[in-house]
C-alpha positions as CSV (number, residue, x, y, z in Angstrom):
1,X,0.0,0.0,0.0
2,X,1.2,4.1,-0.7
3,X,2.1,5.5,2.1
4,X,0.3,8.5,3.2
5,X,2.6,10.9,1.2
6,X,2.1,9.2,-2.5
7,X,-1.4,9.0,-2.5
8,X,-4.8,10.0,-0.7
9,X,-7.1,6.3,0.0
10,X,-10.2,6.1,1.4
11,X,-10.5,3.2,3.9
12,X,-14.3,1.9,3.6
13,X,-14.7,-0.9,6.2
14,X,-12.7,-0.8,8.4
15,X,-13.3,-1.5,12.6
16,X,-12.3,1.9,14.3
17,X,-9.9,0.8,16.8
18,X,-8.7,2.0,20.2
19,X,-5.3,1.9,18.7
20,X,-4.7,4.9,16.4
21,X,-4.2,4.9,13.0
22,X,-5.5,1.0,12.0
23,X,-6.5,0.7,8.8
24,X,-7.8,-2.9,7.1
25,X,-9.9,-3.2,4.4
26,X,-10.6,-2.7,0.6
27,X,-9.6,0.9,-0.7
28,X,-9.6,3.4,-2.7
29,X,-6.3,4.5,-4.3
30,X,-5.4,6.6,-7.2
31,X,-2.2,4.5,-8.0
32,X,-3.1,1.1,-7.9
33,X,-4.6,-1.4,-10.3
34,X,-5.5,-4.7,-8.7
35,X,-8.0,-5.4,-5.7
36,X,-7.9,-7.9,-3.2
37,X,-9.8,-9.3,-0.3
38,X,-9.5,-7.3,2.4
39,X,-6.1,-9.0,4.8
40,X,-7.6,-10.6,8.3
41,X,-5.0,-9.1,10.7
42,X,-4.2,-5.5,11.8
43,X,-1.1,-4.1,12.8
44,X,-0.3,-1.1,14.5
45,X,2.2,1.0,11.6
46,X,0.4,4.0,10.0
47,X,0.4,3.1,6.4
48,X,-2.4,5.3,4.6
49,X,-4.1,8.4,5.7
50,X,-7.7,7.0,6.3
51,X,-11.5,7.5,6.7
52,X,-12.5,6.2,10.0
53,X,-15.9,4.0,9.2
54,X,-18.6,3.1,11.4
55,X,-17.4,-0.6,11.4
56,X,-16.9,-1.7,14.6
57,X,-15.0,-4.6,16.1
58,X,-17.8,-5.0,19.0
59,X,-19.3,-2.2,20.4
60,X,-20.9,-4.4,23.1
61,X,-23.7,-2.7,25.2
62,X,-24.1,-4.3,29.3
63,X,-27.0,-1.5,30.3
64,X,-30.5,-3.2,30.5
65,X,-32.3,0.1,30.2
66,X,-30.0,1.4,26.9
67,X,-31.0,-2.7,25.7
68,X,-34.3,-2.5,26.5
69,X,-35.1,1.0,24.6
70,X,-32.5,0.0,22.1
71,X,-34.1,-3.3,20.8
72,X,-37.6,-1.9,21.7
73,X,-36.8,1.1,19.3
74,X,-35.4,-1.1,16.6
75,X,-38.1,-3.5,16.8
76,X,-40.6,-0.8,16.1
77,X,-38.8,0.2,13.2
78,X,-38.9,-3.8,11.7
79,X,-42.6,-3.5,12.6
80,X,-43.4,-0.6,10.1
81,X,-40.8,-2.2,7.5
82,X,-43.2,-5.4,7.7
83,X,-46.3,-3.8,8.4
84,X,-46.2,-2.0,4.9
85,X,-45.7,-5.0,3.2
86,X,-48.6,-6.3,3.6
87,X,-51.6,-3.9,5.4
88,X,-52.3,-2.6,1.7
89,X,-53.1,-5.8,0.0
90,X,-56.5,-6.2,1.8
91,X,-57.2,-2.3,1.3
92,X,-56.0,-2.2,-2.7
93,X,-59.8,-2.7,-3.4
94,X,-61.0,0.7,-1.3
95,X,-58.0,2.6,-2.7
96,X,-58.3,1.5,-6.4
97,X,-61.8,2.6,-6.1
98,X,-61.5,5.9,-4.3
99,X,-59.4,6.9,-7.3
100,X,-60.8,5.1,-10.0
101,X,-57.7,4.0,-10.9
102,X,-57.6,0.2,-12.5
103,X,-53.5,0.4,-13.1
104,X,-53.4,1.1,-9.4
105,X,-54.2,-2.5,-8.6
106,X,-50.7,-3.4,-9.8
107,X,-48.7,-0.4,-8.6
108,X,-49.7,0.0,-5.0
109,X,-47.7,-2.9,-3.7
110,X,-45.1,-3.1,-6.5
111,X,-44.0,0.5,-6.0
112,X,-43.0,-0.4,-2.9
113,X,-41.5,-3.8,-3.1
114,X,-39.5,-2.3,-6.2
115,X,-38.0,0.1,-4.6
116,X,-37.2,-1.7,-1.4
117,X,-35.6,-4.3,-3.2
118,X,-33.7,-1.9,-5.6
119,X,-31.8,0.0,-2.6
120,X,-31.1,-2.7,-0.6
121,X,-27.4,-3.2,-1.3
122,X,-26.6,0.1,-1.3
123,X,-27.3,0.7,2.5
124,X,-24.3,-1.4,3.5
125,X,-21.8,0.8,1.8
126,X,-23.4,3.9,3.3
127,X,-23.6,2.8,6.6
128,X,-19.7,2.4,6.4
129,X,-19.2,5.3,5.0
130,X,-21.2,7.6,7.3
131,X,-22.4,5.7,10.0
132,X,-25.4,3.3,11.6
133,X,-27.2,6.3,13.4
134,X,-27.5,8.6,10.8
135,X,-28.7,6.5,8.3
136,X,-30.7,4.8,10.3
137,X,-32.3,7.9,11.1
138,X,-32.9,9.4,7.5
139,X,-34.0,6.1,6.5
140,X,-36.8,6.2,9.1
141,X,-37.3,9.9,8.2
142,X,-38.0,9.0,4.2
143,X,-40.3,6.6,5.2
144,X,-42.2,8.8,7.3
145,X,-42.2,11.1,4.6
146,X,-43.8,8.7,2.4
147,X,-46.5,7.4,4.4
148,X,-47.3,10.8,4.7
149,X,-47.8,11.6,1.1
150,X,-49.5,8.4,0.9
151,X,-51.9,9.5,3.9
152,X,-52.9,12.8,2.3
153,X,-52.1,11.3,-1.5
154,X,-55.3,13.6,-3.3
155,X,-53.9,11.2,-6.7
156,X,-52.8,7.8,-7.6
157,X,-50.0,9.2,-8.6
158,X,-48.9,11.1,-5.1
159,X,-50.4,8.1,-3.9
160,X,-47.4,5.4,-5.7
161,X,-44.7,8.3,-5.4
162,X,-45.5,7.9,-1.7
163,X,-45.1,4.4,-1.8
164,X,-42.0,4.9,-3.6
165,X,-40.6,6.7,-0.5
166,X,-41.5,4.2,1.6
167,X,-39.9,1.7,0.0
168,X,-36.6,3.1,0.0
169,X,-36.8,4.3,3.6
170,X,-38.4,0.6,4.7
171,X,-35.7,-1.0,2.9
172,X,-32.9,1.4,4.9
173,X,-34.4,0.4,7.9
174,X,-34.6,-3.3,7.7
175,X,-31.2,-3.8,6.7
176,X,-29.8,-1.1,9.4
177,X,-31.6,-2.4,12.1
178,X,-29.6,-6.2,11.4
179,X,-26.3,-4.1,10.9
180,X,-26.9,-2.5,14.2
181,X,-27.4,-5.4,16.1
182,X,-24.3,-6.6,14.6
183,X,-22.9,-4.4,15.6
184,X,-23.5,-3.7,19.2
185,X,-23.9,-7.6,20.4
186,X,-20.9,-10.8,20.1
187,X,-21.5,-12.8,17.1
188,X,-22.3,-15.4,20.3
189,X,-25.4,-13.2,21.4
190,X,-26.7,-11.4,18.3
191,X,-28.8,-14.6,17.4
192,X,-31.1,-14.1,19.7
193,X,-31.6,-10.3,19.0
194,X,-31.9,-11.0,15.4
195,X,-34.2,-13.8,16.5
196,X,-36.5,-11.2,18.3
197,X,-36.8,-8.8,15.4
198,X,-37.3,-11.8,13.2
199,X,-40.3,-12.6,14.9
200,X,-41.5,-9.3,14.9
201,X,-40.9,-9.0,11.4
202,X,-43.5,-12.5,11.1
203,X,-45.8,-11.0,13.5
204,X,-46.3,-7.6,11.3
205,X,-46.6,-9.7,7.9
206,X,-48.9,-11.3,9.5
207,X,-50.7,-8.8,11.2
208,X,-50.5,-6.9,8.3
209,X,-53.7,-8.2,6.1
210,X,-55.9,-8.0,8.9
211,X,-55.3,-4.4,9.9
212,X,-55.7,-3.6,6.6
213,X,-59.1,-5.0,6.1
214,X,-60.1,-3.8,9.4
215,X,-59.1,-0.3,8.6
216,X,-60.5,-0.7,4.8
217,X,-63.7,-1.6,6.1
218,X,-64.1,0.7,9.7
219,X,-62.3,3.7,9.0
220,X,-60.3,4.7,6.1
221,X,-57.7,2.9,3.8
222,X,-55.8,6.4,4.7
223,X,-54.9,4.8,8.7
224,X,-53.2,2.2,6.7
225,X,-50.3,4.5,6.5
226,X,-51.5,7.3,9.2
227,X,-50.5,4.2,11.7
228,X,-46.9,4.7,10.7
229,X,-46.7,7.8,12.0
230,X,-47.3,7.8,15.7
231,X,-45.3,4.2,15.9
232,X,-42.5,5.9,13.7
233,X,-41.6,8.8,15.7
234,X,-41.5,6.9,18.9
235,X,-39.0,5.0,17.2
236,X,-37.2,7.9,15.9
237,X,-37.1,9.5,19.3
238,X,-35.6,6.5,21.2
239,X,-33.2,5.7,18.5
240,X,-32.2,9.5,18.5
241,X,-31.6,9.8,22.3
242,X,-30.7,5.6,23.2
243,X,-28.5,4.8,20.2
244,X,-25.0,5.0,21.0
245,X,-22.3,3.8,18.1
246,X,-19.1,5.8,16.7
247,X,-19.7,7.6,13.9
248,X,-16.8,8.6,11.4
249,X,-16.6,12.2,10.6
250,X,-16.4,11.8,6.8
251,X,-16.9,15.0,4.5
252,X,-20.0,14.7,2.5
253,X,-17.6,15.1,-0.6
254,X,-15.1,12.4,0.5
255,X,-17.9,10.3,1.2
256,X,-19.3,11.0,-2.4
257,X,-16.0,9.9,-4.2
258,X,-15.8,6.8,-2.3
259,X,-18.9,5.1,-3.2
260,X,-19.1,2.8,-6.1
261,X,-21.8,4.9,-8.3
262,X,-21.1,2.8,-11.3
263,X,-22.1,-0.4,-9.6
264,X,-25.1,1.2,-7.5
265,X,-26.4,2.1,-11.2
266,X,-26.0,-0.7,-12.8
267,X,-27.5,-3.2,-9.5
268,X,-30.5,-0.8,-9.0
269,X,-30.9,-0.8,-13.2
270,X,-30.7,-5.0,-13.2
271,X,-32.8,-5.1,-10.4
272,X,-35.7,-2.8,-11.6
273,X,-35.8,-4.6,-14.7
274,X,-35.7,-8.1,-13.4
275,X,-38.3,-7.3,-11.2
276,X,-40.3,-5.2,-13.7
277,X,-40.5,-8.7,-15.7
278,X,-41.5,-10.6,-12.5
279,X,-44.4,-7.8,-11.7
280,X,-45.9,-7.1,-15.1
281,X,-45.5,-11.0,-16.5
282,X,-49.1,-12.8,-17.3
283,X,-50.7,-9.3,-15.9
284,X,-50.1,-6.3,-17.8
285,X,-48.2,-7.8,-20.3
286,X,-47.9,-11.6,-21.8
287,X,-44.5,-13.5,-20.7
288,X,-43.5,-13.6,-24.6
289,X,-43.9,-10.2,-25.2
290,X,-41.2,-8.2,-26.4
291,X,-41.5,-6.1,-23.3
292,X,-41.2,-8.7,-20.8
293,X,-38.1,-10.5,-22.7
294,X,-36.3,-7.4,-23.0
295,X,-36.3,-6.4,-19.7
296,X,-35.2,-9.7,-18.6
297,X,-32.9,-10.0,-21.1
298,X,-31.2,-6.7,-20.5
299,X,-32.1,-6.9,-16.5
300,X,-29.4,-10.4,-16.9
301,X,-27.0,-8.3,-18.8
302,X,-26.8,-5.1,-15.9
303,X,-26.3,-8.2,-13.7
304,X,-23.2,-9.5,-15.4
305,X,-21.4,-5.9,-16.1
306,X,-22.4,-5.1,-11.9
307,X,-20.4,-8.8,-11.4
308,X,-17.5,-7.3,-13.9
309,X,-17.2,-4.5,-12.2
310,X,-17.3,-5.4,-8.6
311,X,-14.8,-8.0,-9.5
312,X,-12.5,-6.3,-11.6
313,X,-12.7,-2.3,-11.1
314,X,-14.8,-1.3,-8.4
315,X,-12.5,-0.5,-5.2
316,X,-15.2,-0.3,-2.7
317,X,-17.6,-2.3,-4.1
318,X,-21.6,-2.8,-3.2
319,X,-21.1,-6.3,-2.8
320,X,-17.7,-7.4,-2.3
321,X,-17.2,-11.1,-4.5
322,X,-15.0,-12.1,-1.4
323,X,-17.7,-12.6,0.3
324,X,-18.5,-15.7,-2.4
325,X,-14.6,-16.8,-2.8
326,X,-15.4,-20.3,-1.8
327,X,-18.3,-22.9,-1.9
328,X,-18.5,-22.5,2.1
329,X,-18.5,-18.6,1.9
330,X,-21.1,-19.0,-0.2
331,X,-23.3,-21.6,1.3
332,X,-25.2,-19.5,3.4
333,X,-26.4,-17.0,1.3
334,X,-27.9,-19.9,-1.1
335,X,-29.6,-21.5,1.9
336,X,-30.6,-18.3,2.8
337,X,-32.4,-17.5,-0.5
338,X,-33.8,-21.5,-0.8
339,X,-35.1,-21.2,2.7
340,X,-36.9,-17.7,2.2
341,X,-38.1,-18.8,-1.3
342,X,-40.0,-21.7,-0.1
343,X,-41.4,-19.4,3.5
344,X,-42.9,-16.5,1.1
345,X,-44.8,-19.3,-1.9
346,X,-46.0,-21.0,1.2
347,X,-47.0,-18.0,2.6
348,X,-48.7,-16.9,-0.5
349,X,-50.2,-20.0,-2.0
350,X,-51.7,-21.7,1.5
351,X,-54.3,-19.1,1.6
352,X,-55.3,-19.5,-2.0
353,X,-55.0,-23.4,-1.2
354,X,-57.6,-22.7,2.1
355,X,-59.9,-20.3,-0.7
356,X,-59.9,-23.0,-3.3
357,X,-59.7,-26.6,-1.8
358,X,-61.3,-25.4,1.9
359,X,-63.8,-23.1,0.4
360,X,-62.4,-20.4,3.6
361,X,-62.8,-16.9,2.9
362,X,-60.9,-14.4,2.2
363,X,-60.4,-13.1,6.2
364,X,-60.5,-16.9,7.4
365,X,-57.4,-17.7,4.5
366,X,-55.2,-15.6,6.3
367,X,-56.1,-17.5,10.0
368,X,-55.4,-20.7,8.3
369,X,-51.7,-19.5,7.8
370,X,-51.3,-18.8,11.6
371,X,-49.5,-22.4,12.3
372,X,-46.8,-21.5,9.8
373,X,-46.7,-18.0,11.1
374,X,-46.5,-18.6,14.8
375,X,-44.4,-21.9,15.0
376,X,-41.9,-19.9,12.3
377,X,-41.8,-16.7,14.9
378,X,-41.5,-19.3,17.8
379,X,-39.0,-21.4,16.1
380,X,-36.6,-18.6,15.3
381,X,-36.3,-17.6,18.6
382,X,-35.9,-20.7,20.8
383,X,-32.7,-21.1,18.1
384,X,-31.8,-17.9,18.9
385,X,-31.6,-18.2,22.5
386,X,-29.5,-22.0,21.8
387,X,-27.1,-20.5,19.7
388,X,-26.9,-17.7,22.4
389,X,-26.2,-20.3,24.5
390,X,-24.0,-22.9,23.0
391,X,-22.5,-20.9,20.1
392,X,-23.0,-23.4,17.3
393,X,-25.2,-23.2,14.6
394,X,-24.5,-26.0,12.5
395,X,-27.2,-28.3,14.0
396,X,-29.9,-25.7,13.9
397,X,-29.2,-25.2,10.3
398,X,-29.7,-29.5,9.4
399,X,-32.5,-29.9,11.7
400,X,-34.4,-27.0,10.5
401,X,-33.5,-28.2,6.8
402,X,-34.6,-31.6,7.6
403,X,-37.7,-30.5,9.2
404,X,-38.3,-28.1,6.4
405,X,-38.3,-30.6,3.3
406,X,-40.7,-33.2,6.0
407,X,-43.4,-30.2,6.3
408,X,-43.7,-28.9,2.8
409,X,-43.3,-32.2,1.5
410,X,-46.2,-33.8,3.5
411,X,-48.2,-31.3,1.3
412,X,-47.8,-33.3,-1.4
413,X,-49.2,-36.0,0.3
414,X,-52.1,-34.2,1.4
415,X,-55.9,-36.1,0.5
416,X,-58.7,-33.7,-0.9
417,X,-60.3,-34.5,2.0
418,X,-57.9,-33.9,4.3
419,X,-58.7,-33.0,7.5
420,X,-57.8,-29.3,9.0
421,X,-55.8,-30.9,11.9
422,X,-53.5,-32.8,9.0
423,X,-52.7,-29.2,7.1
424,X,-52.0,-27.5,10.8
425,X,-49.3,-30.6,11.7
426,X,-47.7,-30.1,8.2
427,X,-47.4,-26.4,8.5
428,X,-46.5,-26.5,12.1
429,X,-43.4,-28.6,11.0
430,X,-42.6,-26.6,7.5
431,X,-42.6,-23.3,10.2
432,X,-40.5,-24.6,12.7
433,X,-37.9,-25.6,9.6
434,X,-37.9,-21.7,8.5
435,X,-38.4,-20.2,12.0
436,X,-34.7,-22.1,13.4
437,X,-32.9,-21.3,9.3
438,X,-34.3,-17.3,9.6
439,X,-30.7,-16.0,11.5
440,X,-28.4,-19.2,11.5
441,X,-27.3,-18.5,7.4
442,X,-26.8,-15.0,8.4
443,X,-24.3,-15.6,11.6
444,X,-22.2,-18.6,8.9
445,X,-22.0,-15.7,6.5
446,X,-21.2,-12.9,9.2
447,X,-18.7,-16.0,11.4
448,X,-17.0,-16.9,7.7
449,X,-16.1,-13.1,7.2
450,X,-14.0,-10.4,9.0
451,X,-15.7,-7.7,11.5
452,X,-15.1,-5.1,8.3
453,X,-17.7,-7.1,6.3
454,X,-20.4,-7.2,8.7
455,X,-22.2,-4.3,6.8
456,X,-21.6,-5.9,3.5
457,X,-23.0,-9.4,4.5
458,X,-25.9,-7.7,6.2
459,X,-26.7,-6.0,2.9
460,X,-26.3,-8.7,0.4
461,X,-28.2,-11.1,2.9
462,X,-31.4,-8.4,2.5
463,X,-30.6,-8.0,-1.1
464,X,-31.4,-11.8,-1.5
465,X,-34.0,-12.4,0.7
466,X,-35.9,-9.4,-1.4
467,X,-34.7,-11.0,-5.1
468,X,-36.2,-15.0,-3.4
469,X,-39.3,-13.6,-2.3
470,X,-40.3,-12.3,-5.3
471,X,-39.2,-14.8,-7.5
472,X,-41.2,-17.2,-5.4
473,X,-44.3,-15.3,-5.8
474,X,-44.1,-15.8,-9.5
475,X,-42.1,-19.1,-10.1
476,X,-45.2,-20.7,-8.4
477,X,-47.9,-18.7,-10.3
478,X,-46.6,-19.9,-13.5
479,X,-46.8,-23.7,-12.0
480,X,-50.2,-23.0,-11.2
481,X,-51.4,-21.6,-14.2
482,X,-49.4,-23.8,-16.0
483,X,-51.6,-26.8,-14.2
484,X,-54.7,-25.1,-14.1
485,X,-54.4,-24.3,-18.5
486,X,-53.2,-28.2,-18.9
487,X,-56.4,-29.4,-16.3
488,X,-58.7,-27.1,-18.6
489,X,-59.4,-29.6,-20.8
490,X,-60.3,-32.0,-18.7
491,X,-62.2,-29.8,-16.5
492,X,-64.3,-28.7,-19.6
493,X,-65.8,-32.5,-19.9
494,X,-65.9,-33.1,-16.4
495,X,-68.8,-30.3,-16.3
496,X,-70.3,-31.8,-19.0
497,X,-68.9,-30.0,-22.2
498,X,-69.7,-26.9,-20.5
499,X,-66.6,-24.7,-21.6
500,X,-67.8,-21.0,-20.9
501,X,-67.4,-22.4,-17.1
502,X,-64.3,-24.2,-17.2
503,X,-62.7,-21.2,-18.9
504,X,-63.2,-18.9,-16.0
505,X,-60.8,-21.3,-14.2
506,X,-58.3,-21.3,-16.6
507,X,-54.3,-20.4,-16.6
508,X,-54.3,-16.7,-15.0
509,X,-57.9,-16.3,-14.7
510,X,-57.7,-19.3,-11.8
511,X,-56.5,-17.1,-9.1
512,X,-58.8,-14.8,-9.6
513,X,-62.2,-16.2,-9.8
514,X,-61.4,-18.4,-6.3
515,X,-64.6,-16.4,-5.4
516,X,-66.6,-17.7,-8.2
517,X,-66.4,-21.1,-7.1
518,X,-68.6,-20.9,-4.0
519,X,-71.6,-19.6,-6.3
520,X,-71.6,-23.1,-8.2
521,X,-73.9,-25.8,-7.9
522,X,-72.4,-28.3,-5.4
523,X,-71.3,-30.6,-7.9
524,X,-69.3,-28.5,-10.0
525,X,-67.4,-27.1,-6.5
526,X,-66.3,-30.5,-5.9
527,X,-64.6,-30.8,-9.6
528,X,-63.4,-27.8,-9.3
529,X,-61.7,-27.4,-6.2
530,X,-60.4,-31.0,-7.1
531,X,-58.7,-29.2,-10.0
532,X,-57.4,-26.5,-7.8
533,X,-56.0,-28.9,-5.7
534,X,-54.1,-31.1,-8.5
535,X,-52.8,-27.8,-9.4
536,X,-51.2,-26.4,-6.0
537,X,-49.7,-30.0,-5.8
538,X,-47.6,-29.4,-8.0
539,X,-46.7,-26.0,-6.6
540,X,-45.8,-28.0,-3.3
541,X,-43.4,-30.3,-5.5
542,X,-41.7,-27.3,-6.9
543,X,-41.3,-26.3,-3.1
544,X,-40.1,-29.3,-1.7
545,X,-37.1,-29.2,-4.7
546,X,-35.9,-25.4,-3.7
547,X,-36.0,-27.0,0.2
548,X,-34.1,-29.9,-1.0
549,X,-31.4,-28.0,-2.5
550,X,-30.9,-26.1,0.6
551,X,-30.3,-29.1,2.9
552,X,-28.1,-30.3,0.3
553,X,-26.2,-27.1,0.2
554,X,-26.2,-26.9,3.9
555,X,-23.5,-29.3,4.1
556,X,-20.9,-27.0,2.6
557,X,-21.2,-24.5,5.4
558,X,-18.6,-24.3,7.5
559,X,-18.6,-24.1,12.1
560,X,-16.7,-21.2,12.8
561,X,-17.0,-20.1,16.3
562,X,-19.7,-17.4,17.2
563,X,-17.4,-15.8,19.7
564,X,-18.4,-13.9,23.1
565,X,-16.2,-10.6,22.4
């Protein structure tokens, strides 16, 4: 490395030390060409003049109270981030029609979820740079702003530029409040802080359909973001006062010049498009349409060039690639994604298996996911306090892989006449199996890496969880519709030639018209939900594959010790 006379480097990364003038981690330098992995060790010499960054090597907190207000603060936070995931999809209806606006249908959620997903990487890098507590703060303070618009929105447009905002300041909080934990608790006790805001993070997904529709239906689809408020600036205010972590003092300028803007461009570009596709495929526009194709197509290619040049040219890159340098490095991130893929198209699909097979309604659909819900949000933290306790995580991730692959694959097995109790067991088991997999992947990726990277891991970790979930979403729509266009046929003679009906069950129009069923003679229900449940069969066999592949890439992660410092 230069010394501090040849050339001016901007240390991104790096733990601030009681020791002055340690500096680790990747760089930027004006004289050199090649990049490596950040080294492991620090010595004492001065060798660059640095940027102090917010990294720290363990900024361990022993005060219950500053704990207590701390997590409780941080919590409320994950709440929102969850919360606005989900209240809107039972309210879309009320909104859509208080603006008259049919495009709306699509936009309200997927502004949101774009944009969250878009930004996620990017908060790792300017956490380092500038530090948790500010951005934690501004993050919180754009999603105010947004539910805000969205609260007073007079437009569908103020309305999806609202929920816009939100996404980006959601997505700056989720991934903060994980960096901050990480920051301030061992690598030994921060599962079971993680743990807590995991379940929270279930509980407000959960929560989320049922406020909406209560809200919808007593008061005004406007409280679905009012809400935020109140809970938000408590939050704020806690954070503001109880927060305590170094921040560097880096110029806004130097800041600026060290951030990789070429990769944040060409990530946020690969990612809009990519999910663009995902959003608008089979619903606005056909999957072959030269739309779709090219969005993917040229989504793939922003992908590749952001891999070029975070590889080759980036100095402080978005997502460093030695994070994936070997199988076991990168073991837990794909377990991660498996295990998140299969939680979100159970998540989604059970309640259109509960409107379809079960003939539930809408409200009851989303009480018959409460076994997944709960023994997910209890699972994760009982792990939590175990690999508090022991500091190994390698059994929670093969039991909960084991147990994972036994619960969604009893779903194939399930009987159209299956009782309730059998569908509560196999979910129970399924939840538990994502509940103890939510925070292990993370603490193998976190163990595996240096205390520079903990930002970095934290980031990529949200970045794909967000790219799984909504891949899942769609993955098993096409599988669905896919079955439900091949069963049309068949359908069509089973109600005696009559194909007007069957068509209102066909390929994408099958999700949509669960309603219509209940209306039919009680026959016809019987051959139809019999088709519905051929279909989502097959969706459960596409599941079971993606939890299969986890537990068989669960064997290349590596123990590292989760230590107490």
């Amino acid at each position: 490395m230069a010394s501090a006379t040849q050339t001016q480097e901007i240390e991104i990364g790096s733990p601030v030390s009681t020791t002055q003038n340690n500096t680790i981690g990747p760089d930027i330098s004006t004289n050199s060409s090649t990049r490596k992995p950040p080294p492991t060790t620090v010595n004492n010499e001065q060798t660059t003049n640095s940027v102090p960054t917010a990294n720290q090597t363990t900024n361990t907190i022993n005060n219950k109270t500053t704990i207590t207000c701390t997590m409780l603060s941080l919590c409320l936070s994950v709440l929102l981030s969850a919360l606005d995931l989900t209240i809107i999809t039972t309210a879309i209806p009320s909104i859509v029609g208080t603006f008259n606006s049919a495009t709306g249908y699509t936009w309200i959620g997927g502004a949101y979820t774009l944009a969250y997903a878009a930004v996620t990487p990017i908060w790792g890098t300017v956490a380092d740079i500038w530090g948790r507590k500010p951005v934690i703060l501004i993050a919180m303070a754009v999603f105010l702003g947004g539910s805000l618009l969205c609260a007073l929105a007079p437009s569908m447009d103020v309305l999806l530029a609202g929920r816009v905002f939100q996404g980006l300041g959601g997505s700056g909080m989720g991934i903060m409040v994980n960096i901050i934990i990480s920051d301030l608790f061992s690598l030994r006790d921060r599962g079971l802080y993680l743990a807590i805001t995991s379940l929270v993070w279930a509980v407000g997904s959960a929560v989320g359909p049922v406020l909406g529709g209560v809200f919808a239906t007593k008061l005004s689809w406007r409280w679905c973001f009012w809400i935020n408020l109140p809970i938000g600036a408590i939050s704020f205010t806690v954070l503001l006062l109880y927060l305590h972590v170094p921040n560097p003092r880096t110029p806004l300028t130097t800041g600026l010049k060290a951030i990789d803007w070429t990769g944040i461009l060409l990530i946020v570009g690969s990612a809009l498009m990519i999910l663009l596709a995902l959003d608008l495929g089979d619903v606005v526009y056909p999957w072959s349409s030269a739309t779709i194709i090219c969005l993917i197509i040229f989504g793939i290619l922003c992908m590749g060039l952001f891999g070029v040049n975070e590889y080759k040219l980036a100095r402080n890159p978005v997502i460093p690639f030695w994070l994936f340098s070997s199988p076991t490095k990168a073991a837990p991130y794909i377990v991660f994604a498996c295990n998140n893929y299969v939680f979100i198209g159970l998540a989604y699909y059970l309640p259109l298996y509960a409107q379809s097979v079960l003939g539930a309604s809408a409200l009851a659909s989303g009480l018959y996911l409460l076994p997944l819900i709960v023994s997910c949000a209890l699972a994760a933290a009982a792990a939590g306090v175990y690999m508090q306790q022991t500091g190994r995580y390698i059994p929670v991730m093969y039991i909960a892989q084991i147990l994972l692959m036994i619960g969604t694959g009893l779903l194939i097995d399930l009987r159209f006449e299956t009782s309730l109790t059998r569908l509560i067991i196999f979910q129970t088991l399924a939840g538990i199996g994502v509940g103890m997999n939510i925070e292990a992947p993370i603490l193998a990726a976190q163990a595996a890496t240096t205390v520079r990277d903990t930002a970095a891991v934290t980031a990529t970790m949200g970045f794909v969880r967000s790219l799984a979930t909504a891949i899942a979403v769609v993955v098993g729509g096409v599988v669905f519709q896919n079955e439900m266009t091949s069963a049309n046929g068949a359908l069509t003679d089973r109600l005696d030639g009559d194909g007007a009906l069957a068509k209102e069950f066909n390929g994408d129009l099958a999700a949509s018209n669960v309603e219509r069923i209940g209306a039919l003679e009680e026959s016809e229900q019987i051959i139809v939900r019999e088709t519905y449940f051929q279909a989502l069969r097959m969706v459960w066999v596409m599941y079971v594959a993606f939890a299969g592949l986890a537990s068989v890439i669960t064997l290349f992660v590596r123990a590292h010790d989760l230590r107490r410092e």
